[in-house]
C-alpha positions in Angstrom: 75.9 94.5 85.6 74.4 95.5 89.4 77.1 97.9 91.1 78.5 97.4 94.2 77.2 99.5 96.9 80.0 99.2 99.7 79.5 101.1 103.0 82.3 102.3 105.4 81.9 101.5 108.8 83.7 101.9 112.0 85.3 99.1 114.2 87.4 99.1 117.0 90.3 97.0 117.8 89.5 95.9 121.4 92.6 94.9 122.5 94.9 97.9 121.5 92.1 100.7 122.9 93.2 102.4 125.7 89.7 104.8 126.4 91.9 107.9 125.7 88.6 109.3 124.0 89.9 111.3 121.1 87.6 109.4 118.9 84.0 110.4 120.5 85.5 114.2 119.6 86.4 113.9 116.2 83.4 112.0 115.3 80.5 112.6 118.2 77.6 112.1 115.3 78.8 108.3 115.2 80.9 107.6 119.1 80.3 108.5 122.3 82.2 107.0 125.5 81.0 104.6 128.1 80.8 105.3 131.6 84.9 104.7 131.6 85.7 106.1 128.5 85.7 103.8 125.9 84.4 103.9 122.3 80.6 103.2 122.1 79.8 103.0 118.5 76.7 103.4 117.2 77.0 100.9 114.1 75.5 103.0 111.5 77.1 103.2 107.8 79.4 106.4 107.6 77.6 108.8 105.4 80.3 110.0 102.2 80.0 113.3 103.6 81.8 112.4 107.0 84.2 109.5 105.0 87.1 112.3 105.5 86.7 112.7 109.3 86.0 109.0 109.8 89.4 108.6 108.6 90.8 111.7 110.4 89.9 109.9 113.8 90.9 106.6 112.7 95.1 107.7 112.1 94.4 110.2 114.8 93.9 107.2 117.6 96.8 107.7 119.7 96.9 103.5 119.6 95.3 103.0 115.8 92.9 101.3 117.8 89.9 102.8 115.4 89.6 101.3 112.0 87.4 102.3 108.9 85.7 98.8 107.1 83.9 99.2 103.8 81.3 96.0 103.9 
């Protein structure tokens, strides 16, 4: 039987973000900010190695806007 091979992403919950930016300094390999502070995220699957911080940012969001997806 084939194993799954999931991959954790990062989405962002639009309507809650406020730009506050805390994301882009936790995790800079994988956001950086727009012109007016929001969450630009690159799309790339979130290595294993940088799972832990991925979820760091995510509960550190001062809205929870930031959320961890494995496809």
């Amino acid at each position: 039987m084939p194993q799954s091979h999931e991959t954790t992403t990062i989405d962002i919950d639009w309507t809650s973000c406020k730009g506050h930016g805390l994301c882009a300094e936790l995790l800079p390999e994988h956001i950086t900010l727009d012109e007016w502070g929001y969450p630009l995220v690159d799309g790339t699957p979130i290595p294993a190695r940088t799972v832990k911080r991925a979820r760091r940012a995510a509960t550190d969001c001062p809205v929870l806007a930031l959320k961890l997806a494995a496809r």
